[in-house]
N, C-alpha and C positions, 0 to 999 in steps of 0.2 A: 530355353533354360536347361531341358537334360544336355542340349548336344554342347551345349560352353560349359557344364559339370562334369561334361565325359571325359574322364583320363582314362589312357591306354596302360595296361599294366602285364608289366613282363614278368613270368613266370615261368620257373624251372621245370624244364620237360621231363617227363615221366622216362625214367632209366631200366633198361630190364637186359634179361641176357638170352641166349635160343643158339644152343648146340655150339657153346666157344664164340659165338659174336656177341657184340652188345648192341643192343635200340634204343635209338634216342628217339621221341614221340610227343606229340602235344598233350599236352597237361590239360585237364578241366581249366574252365568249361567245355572244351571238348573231349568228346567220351573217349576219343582215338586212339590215342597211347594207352591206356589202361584198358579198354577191349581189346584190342590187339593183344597188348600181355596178357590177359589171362587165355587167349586163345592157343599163342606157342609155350605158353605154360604148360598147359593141357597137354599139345600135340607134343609135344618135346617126349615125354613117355612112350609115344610109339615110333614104331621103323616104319615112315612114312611110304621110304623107297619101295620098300622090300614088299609094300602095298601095290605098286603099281600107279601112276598119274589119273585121276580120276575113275579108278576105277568103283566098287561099288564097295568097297574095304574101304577103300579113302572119303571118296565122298560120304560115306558114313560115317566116320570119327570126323570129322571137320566139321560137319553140320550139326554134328552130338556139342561137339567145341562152341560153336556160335551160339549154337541155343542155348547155351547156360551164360555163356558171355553177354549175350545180348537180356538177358535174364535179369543179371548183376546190374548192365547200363540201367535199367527200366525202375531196379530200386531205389541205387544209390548216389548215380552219379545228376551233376547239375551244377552249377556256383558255389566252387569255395567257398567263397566270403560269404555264404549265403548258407553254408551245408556247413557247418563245423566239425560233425560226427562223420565225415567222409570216412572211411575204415581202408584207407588206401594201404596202408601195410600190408593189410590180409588181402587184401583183392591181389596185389604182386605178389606175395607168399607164396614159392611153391610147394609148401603144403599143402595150401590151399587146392590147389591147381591139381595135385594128386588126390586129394580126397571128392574133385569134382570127376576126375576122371573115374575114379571106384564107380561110380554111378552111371556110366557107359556100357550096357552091354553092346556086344558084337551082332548077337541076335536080334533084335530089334530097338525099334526106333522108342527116346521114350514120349514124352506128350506134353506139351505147351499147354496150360492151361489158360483159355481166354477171359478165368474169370479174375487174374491174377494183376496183369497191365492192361492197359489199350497203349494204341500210338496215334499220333497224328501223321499228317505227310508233311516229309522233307523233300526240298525240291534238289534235284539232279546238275542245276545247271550254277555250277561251280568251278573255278580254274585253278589250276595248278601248274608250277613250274618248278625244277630242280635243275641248279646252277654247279658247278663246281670251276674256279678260278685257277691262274696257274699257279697260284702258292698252295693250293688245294682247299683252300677256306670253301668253304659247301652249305649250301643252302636249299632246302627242302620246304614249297611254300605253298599254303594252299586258302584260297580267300573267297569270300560270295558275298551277293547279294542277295543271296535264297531264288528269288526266281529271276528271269531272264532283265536285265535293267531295272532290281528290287521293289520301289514302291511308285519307279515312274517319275520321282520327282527331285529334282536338281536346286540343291540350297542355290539360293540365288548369292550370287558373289566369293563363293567356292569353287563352283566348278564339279563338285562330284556327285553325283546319284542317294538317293540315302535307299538303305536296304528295309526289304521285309520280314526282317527275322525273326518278327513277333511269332509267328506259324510255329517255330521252334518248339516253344515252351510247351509245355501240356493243357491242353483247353480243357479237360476234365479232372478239377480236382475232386479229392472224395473216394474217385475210383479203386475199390479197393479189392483186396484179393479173399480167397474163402477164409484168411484167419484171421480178416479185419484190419490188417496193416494195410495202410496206404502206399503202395507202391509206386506212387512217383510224383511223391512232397518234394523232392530235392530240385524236381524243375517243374514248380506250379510256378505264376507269374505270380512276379512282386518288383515293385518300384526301384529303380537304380539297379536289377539284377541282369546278369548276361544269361544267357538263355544256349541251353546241351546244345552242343554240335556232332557232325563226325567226321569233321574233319582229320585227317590222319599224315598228315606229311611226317616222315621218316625216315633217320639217317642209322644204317647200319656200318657198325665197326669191329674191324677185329684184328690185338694187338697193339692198340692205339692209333691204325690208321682208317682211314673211313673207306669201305668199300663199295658202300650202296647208299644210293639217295633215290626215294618214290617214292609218290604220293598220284591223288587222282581227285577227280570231280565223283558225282555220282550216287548225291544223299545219302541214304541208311546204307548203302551195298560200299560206299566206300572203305570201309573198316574191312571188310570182307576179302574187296578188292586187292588192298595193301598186303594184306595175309597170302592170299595165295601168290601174287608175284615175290617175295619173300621166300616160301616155299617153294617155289620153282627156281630161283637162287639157291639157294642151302642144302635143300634135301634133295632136289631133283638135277643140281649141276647145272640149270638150263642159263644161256646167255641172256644177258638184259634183252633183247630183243624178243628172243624166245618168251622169255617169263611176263612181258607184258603184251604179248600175242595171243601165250594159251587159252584154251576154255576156260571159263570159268563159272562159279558157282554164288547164290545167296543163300541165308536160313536167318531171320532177323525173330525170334520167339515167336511173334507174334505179326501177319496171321503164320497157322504152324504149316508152312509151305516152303518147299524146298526148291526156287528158281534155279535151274540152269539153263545154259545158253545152248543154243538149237543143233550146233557143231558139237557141244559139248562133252557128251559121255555116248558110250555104247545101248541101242534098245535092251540088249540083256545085263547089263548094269542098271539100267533102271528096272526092271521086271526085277532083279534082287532088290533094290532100295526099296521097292513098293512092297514086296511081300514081307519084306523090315518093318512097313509100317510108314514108312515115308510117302507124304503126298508130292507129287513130282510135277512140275508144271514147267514147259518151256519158256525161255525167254528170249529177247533180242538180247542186242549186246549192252554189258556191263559195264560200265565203267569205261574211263580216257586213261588211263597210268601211263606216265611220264616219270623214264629212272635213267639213271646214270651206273655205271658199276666201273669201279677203278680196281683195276689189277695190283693185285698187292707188292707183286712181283717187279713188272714193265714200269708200272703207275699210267698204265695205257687208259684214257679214259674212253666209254664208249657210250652213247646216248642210246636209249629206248624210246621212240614212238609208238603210241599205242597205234595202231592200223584201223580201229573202232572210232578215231578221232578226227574229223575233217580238218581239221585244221590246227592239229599239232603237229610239231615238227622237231627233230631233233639235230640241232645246229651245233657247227666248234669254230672257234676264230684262233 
């Protein structure tokens, strides 16, 4: 009875702008496009370059960025149809974005409180592809079944897998933070509702032609993911293939730990982020991102495979 009441419903992507380009991004129920904007909201206020590519200046303001982004996800975001009072204007606002930033210092890290959200786990194994056609129509797409062939079981006389996305929702309601607000009503389970994602597939433009298509697999770090090959585009000049090669980094509020990846940053970049206050823990790799960057100029299209991904590949016909 749900899956013959289920309709699919299209919904306008979350729009935002980051230094003269525009981003197009999935809308709730996935968190993606709106974490994302509030994070180059943020960074937009600094000279990311003049910081250096991971260095202990950047990976500090980025992960200052995330953890208030991921902060906002953990309140507000969940089902439209479900969340009425979504405050999505202020969440894009950059005002907003600037008065989050006031709250950065430089000198140290500030502190996640665990008494505030919990999470659950999201599973990593997700797929994504980005397409662009010879009339340049583009397409930025990213789809799961939460875990590896979802729930295991195949409607019979369909043909397709049904997924486990119940995991999604938050299994603890109630959970609430030191001033008794409930911090993450908006994705408690309820009947007929779609359930937070992070998914983030993303099309950047600028001047009304599209330059950049990527998006990735890779649960809660996907939001993250997206960000930095974005940044490695814009502010770091780096080619598609560069940007979705780099090191990379995670900070999801909660727990308050700062993954990066084991190539990733300098040991005396981390000895500053820890004496910041940052917990600093390695990681294997990140995320799959699959992007495309079209030359505004040539209209040369050039595909990015992640090198982290066995079995993506970046093809042109």
């Amino acid at each position: 009875a749900d899956l013959a009441a289920y309709q699919a419903v299209e919904r306008k992507p979350v729009e935002n702008s980051y230094r003269g380009y525009t981003l197009y991004s999935m809308a709730p129920p996935s968190s993606g496009g709106i974490t994302l904007s509030i994070m180059l909201n943020i960074l937009e206020g600094y000279n990311l370059e003049k910081m250096g590519h991971n260095s202990a200046d950047y990976i500090h303001v980025v992960t200052e960025a995330m953890r208030r982004a991921y902060a906002d996800r953990a309140e507000h975001l969940g089902d439209p149809d479900f969340n009425p009072d979504l405050p999505l204007e202020k969440l894009l606002d950059k005002s907003y974005a600037e008065a989050l930033r006031r709250t950065i210092s430089m000198e140290k890290t500030s502190v996640s409180d665990p008494a505030s959200f919990d999470w659950g786990e999201e599973s990593e194994e997700t797929t994504h592809f980005s397409v662009v056609d010879k009339d340049g129509n583009a397409v930025s797409n990213t789809y799961t079944l939460e875990y590896s062939y979802g729930s295991r079981i195949v409607l019979n006389g369909a043909g397709f897998l049904l997924n486990n996305e119940m995991g999604d929702f938050n299994p603890w309601p109630g959970h609430t933070d030191s001033t008794g607000l409930i911090g993450t009503q908006p994705n408690l389970v309820q009947p007929d509702k779609r359930m937070l994602s992070s998914m983030t597939p993303s099309i950047l433009a600028k001047d009304g032609k599209t330059i950049m298509l990527i998006g990735t697999p890779g649960g809660r770090t996907i939001i993250n993911t997206v960000l930095q090959c974005i940044l490695n585009v814009v502010d770091f000049d780096m080619n598609i293939f560069e940007a979705v090669n780099a090191p990379r980094f995670h900070h999801q509020w909660l727990p308050d730990v700062t993954r990066i990846e084991k190539w990733g940053t300098t040991n005396d970049s981390v000895e500053k982020l820890e004496a910041r206050g940052h917990h600093i823990r390695w990681r294997r790799a990140q995320g799959q991102a699959m992007g495309i960057y079209i030359d505004p100029e040539s209209n040369l299209r050039t595909g990015g495979c992640d090198p982290r991904s066995a079995d993506g590949a970046a093809v042109g016909y």
